[in-house]
GULUM-544394 format. One record per residue (C-alpha): x negated, y negated, z negated; residue number from 1. Coordinates in nm, 3 decimals. Layout:
% GULUM-544394
+---------+---------+---------+-----+
|       x |       y |       z |   k |
+---------+---------+---------+-----+
|       X |       Y |       Z | NUM |
...
+---------+---------+---------+-----+
% end
This chain:
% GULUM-544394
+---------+---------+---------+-----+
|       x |       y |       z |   k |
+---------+---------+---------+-----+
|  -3.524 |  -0.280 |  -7.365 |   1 |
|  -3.838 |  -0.278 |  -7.126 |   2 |
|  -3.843 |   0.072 |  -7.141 |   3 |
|  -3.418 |   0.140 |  -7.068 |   4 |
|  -3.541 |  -0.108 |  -6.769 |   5 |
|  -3.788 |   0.152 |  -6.654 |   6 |
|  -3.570 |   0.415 |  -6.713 |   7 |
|  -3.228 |   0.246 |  -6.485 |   8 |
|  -3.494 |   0.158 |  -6.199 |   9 |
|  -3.552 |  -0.166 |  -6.308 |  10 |
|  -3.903 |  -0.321 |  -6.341 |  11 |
|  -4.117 |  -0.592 |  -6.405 |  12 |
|  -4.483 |  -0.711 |  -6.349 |  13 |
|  -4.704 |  -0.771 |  -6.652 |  14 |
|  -4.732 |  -1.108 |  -6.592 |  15 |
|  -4.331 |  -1.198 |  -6.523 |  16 |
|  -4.287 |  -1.006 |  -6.880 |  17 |
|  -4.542 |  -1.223 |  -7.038 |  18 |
|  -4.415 |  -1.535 |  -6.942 |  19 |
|  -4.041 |  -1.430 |  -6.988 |  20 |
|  -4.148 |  -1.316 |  -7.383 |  21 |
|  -4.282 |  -1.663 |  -7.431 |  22 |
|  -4.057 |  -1.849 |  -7.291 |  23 |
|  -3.756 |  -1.669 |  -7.525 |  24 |
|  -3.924 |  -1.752 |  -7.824 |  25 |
|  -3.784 |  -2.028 |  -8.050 |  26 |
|  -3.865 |  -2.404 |  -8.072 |  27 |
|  -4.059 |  -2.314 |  -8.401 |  28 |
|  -4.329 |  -2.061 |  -8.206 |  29 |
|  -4.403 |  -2.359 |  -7.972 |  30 |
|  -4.766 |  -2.409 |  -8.143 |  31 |
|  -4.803 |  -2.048 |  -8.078 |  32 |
|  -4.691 |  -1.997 |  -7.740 |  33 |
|  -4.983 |  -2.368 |  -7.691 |  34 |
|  -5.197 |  -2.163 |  -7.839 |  35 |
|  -5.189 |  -1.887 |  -7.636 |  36 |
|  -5.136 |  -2.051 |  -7.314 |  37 |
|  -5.498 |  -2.239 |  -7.380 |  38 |
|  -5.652 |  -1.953 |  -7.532 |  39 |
|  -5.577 |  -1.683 |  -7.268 |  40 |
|  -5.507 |  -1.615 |  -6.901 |  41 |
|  -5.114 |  -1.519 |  -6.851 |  42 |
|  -5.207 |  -1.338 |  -6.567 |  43 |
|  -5.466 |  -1.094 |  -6.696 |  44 |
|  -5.319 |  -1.081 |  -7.069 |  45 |
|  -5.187 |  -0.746 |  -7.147 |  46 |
|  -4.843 |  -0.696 |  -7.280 |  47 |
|  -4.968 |  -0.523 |  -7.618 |  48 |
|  -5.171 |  -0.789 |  -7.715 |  49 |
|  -4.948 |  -1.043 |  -7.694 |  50 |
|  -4.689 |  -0.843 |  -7.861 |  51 |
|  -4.945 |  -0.818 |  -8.117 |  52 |
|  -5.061 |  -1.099 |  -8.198 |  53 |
|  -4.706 |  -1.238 |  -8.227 |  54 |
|  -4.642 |  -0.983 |  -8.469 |  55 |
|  -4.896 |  -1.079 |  -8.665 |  56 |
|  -4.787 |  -1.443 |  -8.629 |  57 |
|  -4.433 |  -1.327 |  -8.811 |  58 |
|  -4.596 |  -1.184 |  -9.048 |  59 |
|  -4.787 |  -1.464 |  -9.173 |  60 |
|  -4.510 |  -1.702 |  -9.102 |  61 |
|  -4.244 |  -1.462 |  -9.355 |  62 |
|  -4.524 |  -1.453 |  -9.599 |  63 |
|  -4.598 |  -1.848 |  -9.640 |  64 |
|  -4.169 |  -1.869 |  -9.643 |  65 |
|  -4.135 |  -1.652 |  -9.929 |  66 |
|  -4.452 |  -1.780 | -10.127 |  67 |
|  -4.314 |  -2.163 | -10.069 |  68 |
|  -3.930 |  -2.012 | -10.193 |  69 |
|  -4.130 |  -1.817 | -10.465 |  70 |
|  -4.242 |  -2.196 | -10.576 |  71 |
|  -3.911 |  -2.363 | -10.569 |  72 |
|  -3.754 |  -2.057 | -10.763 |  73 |
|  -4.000 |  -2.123 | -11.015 |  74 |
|  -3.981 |  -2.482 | -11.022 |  75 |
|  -3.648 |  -2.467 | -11.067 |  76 |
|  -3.612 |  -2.243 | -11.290 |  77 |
|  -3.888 |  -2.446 | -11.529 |  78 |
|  -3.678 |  -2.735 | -11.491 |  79 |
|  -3.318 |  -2.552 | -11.624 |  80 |
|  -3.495 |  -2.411 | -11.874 |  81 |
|  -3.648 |  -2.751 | -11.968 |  82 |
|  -3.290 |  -2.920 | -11.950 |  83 |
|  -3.097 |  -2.649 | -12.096 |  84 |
|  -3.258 |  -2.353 | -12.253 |  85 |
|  -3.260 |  -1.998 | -12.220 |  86 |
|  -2.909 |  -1.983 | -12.351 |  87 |
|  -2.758 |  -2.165 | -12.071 |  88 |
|  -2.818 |  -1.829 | -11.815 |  89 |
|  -2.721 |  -1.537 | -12.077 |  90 |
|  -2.408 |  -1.501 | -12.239 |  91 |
|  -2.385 |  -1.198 | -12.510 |  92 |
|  -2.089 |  -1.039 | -12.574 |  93 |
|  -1.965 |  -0.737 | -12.826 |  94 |
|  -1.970 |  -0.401 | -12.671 |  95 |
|  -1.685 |  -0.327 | -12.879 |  96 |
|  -1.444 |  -0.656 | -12.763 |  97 |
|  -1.549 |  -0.620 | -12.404 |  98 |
|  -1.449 |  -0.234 | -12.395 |  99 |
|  -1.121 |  -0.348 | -12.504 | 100 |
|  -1.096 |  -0.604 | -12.279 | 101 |
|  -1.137 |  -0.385 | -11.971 | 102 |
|  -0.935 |  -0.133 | -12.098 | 103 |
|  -0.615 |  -0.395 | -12.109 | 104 |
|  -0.743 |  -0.536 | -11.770 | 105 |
|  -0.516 |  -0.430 | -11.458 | 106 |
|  -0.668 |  -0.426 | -11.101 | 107 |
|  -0.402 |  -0.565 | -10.868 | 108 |
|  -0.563 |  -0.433 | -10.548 | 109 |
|  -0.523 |  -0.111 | -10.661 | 110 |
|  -0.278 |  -0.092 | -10.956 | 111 |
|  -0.505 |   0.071 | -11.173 | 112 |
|  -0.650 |  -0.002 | -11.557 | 113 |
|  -1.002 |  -0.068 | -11.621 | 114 |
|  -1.078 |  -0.339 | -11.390 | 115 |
|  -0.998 |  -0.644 | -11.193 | 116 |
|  -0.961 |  -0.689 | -10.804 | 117 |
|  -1.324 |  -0.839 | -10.795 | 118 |
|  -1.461 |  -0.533 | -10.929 | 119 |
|  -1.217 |  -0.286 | -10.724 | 120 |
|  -1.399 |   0.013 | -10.570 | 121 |
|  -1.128 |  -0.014 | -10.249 | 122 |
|  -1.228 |  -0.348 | -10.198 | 123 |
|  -1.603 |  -0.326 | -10.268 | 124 |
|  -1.533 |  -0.056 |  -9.983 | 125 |
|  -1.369 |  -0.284 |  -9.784 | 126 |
|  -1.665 |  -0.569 |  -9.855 | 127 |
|  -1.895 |  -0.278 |  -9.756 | 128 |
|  -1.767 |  -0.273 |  -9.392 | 129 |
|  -1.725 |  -0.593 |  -9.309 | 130 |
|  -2.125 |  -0.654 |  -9.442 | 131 |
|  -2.224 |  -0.350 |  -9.252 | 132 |
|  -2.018 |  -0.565 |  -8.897 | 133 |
|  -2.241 |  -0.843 |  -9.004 | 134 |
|  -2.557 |  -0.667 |  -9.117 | 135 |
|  -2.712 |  -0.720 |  -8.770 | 136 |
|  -2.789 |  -1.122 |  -8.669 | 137 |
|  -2.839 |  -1.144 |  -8.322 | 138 |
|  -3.093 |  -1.439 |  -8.070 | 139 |
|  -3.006 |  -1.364 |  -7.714 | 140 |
|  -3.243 |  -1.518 |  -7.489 | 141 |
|  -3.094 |  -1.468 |  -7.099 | 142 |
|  -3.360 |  -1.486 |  -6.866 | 143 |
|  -3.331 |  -1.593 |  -6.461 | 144 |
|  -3.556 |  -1.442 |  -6.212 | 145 |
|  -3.694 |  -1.748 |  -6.069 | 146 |
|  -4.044 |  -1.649 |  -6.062 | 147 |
|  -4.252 |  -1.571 |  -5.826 | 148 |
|  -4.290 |  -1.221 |  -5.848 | 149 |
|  -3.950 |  -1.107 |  -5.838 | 150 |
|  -3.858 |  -1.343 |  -5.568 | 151 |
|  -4.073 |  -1.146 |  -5.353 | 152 |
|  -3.930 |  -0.839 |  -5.467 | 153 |
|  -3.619 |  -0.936 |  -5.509 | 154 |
|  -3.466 |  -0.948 |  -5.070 | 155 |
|  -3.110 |  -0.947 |  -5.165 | 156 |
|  -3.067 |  -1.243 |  -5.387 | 157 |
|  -2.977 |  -1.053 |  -5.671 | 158 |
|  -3.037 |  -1.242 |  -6.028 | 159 |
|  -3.192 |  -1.002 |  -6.320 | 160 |
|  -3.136 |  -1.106 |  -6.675 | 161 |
|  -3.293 |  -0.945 |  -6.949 | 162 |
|  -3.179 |  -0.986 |  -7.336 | 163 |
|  -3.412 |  -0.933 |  -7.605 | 164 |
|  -3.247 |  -0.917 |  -7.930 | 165 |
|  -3.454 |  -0.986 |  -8.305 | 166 |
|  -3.275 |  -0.817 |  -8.529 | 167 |
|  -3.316 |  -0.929 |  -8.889 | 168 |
|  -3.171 |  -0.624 |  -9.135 | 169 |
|  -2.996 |  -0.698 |  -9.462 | 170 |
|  -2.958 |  -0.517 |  -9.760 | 171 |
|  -2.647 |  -0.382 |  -9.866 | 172 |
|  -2.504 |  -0.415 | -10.202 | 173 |
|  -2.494 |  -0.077 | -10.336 | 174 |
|  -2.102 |   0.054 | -10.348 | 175 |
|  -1.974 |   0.347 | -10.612 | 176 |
|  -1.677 |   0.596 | -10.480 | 177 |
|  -1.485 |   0.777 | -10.692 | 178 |
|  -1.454 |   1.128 | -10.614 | 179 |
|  -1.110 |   1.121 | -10.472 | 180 |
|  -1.222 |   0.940 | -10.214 | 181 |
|  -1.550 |   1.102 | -10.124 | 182 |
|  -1.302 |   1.389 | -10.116 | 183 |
|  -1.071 |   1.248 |  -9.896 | 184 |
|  -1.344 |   1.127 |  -9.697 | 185 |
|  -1.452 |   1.436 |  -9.640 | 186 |
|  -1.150 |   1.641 |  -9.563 | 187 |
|  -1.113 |   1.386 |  -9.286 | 188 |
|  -1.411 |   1.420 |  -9.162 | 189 |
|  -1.350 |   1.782 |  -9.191 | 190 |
|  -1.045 |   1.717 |  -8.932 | 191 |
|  -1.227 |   1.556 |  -8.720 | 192 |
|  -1.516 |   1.805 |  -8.677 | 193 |
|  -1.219 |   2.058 |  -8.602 | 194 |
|  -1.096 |   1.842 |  -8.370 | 195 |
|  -1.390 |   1.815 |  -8.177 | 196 |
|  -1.461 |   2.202 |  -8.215 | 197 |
|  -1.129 |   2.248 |  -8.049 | 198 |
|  -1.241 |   1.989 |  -7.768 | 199 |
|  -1.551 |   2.155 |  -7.705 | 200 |
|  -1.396 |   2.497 |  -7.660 | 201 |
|  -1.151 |   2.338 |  -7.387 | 202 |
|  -1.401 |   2.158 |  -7.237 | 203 |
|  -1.639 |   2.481 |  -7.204 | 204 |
|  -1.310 |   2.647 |  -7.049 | 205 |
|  -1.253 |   2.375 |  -6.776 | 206 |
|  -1.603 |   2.389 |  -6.670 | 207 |
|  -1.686 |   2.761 |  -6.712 | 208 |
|  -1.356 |   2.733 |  -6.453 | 209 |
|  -1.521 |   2.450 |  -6.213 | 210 |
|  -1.848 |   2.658 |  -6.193 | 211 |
|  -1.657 |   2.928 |  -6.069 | 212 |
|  -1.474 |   2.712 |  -5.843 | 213 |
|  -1.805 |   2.589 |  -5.706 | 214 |
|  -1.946 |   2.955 |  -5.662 | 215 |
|  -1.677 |   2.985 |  -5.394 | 216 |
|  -1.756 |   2.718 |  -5.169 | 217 |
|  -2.169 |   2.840 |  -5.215 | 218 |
|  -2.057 |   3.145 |  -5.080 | 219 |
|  -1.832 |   3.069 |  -4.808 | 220 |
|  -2.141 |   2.828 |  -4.718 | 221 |
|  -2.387 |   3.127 |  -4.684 | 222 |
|  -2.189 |   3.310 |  -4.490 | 223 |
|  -2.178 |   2.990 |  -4.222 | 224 |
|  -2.507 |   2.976 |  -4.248 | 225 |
|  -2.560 |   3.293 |  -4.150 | 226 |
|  -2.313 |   3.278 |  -3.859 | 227 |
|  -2.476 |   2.942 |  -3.804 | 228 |
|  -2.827 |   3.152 |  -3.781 | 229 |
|  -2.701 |   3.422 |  -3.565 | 230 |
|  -2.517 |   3.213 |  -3.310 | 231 |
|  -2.868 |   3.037 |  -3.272 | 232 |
|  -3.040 |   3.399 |  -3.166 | 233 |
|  -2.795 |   3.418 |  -2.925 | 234 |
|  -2.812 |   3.127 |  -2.770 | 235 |
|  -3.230 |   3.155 |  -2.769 | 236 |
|  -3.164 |   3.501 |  -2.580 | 237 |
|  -2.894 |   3.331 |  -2.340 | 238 |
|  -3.137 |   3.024 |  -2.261 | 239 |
|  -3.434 |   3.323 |  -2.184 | 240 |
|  -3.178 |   3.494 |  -1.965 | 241 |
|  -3.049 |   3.226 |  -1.787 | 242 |
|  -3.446 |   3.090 |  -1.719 | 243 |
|  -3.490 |   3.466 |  -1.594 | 244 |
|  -3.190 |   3.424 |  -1.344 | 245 |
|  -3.320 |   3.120 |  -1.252 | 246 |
|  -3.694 |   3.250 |  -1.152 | 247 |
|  -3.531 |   3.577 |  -0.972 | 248 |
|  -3.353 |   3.356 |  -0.773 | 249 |
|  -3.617 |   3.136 |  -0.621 | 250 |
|  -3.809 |   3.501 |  -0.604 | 251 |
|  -3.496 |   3.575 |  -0.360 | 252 |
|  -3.504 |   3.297 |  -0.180 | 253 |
|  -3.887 |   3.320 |  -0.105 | 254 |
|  -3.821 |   3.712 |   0.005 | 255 |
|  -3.559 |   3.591 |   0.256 | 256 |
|  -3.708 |   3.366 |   0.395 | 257 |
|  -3.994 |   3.578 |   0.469 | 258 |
|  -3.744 |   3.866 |   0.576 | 259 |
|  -3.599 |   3.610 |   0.846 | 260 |
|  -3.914 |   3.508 |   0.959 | 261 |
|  -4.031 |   3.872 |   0.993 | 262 |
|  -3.680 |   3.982 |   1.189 | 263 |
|  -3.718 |   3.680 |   1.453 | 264 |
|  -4.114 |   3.814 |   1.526 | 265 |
|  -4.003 |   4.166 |   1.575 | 266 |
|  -3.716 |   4.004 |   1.834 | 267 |
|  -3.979 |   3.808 |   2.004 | 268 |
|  -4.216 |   4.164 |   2.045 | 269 |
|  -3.951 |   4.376 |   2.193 | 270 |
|  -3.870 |   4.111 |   2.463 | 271 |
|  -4.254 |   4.072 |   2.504 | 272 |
|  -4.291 |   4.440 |   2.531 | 273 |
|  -3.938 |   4.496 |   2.748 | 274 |
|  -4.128 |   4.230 |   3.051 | 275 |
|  -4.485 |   4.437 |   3.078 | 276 |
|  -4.495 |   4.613 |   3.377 | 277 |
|  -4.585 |   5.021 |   3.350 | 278 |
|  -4.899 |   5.111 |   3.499 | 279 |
|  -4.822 |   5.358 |   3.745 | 280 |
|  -4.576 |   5.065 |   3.891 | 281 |
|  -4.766 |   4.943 |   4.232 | 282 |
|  -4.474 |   4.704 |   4.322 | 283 |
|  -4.603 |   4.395 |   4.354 | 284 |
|  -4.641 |   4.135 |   4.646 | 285 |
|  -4.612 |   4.256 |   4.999 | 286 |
|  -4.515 |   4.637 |   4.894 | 287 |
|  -4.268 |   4.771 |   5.050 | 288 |
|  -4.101 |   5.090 |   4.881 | 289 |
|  -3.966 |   5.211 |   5.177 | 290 |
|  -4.269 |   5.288 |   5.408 | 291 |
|  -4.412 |   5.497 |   5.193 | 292 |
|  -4.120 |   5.745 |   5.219 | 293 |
|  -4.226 |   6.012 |   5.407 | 294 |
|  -3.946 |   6.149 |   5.637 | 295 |
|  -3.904 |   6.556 |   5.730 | 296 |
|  -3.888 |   6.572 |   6.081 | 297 |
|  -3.842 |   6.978 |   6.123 | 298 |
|  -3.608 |   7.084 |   5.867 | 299 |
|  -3.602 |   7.468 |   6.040 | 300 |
|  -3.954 |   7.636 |   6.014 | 301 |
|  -3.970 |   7.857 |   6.371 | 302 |
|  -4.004 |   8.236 |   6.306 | 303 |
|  -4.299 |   8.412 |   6.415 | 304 |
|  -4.275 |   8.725 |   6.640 | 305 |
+---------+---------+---------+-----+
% end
């Protein structure tokens, strides 16, 4: 049970398991469970030992009941044979008269010669199951988690109860079938196995069918991954691009402004240059252009003789 624990997510500390073991056992294991409370520290005491030891403590326990109902069989017995005699426990009767009797004997379970109902094989059959229902005796032991372990583990509140079972086996009186019914037995059992056969092959079918169903949706998954994968490259490329854009544009800006700055100081130089003076130009204060003309007083040149 410790181990289907394990196995559904489900465990325990050694020392909540050791204290949950003794405290399932029955009143009669009391002087045991003293025992090894005094002798040993629950804490550090490993789950195999004390599994052991109790084992062995069963053991002895089964042993010293059947040797005390070994002596009252055979005190008994001594004092039947002491009041009565051998005679009074066997009964001997002809071969011969009880042959006949069985043979005129009528079953009326199953309407047949040769027996009575007691010794019917349908209802030794039918004895056989309800034994085999009751074969298994069952000591449930529910435990709460009120320790302290798994009230620290335990945040939610949840209660965990675990249910150890001592099974105590029987023997079963041994049954005879006639053939008819071993062979009917087995034809439906033969049925049956068809039956299943059948089921199996239908079952294959259906899921052969679902695994093909579920190839389809893989597929169609791929492929949007793959979409997925490319639309991703493209928008890397687009978010490169549009950071390129960005850095050609402040590139721009920079280059106009300089441009403007460069066209204003080549306005500034011509009108610099366009208000110098020429250096052959004497005008300047007091200069008057017009004295310096020089007038022709004889425009006609006389002619010599």
């Amino acid at each position: 049970i410790i181990n289907s624990l394990k196995n559904l997510g489900k465990s325990y500390p050694n020392q909540e398991l050791v204290r949950k073991i003794l405290r399932c056992l029955p009143k009669s294991w009391t002087p045991k469970v003293t025992a090894i409370e005094e002798a040993n520290d629950l804490t550090t005491l490993p789950l195999e030992q004390l599994l052991g030891s109790l084992m062995t403590h069963e053991t002895t326990m089964k042993n010293h009941e059947n040797g005390d109902m070994a002596l009252i069989t055979s005190q008994f017995k001594k004092l039947l044979k002491s009041q009565k005699g051998k005679k009074a426990f066997k009964k001997k009767f002809p071969q011969c008269e009880e042959s006949s009797k069985k043979e005129e004997l009528t079953c009326y379970e199953c309407k047949k010669l040769g027996h009575l109902k007691s010794e019917c094989p349908l209802k030794r059959k039918r004895n056989s199951r309800k034994a085999h229902s009751k074969k298994k005796k069952a000591m449930i032991a529910t435990w709460d988690d009120s320790d302290l372990s798994s009230s620290d583990e335990e945040s939610d509140g949840e209660v965990a109860n675990i249910t150890f079972m001592a099974i105590e086996e029987e023997k079963e009186d041994e049954v005879n079938f006639s053939f008819d019914e071993l062979q009917d037995a087995y034809e439906n059992l033969f049925h049956e196995y068809k039956n299943f056969c059948l089921k199996n092959k239908s079952l294959k079918k259906d899921a052969f069918s679902m695994s093909k169903e579920i190839e389809n949706p893989k597929n169609e998954n791929s492929n949007y991954i793959n979409e997925i994968e490319i639309l991703n490259v493209y928008l890397k490329l687009s978010n490169d691009f549009k950071e390129e854009n960005e850095n050609l544009k402040l590139e721009i800006d920079t280059l106009k402004k300089t441009f403007s700055k460069f066209s204003n100081s080549c306005k500034k130089l011509d009108t610099l240059l366009g208000l110098q003076s020429c250096v052959f130009d004497k005008a300047s204060l007091g200069y008057d252009e017009m004295k310096n003309v020089k007038h022709f007083k004889n425009f006609f040149v006389e002619k010599n003789d």
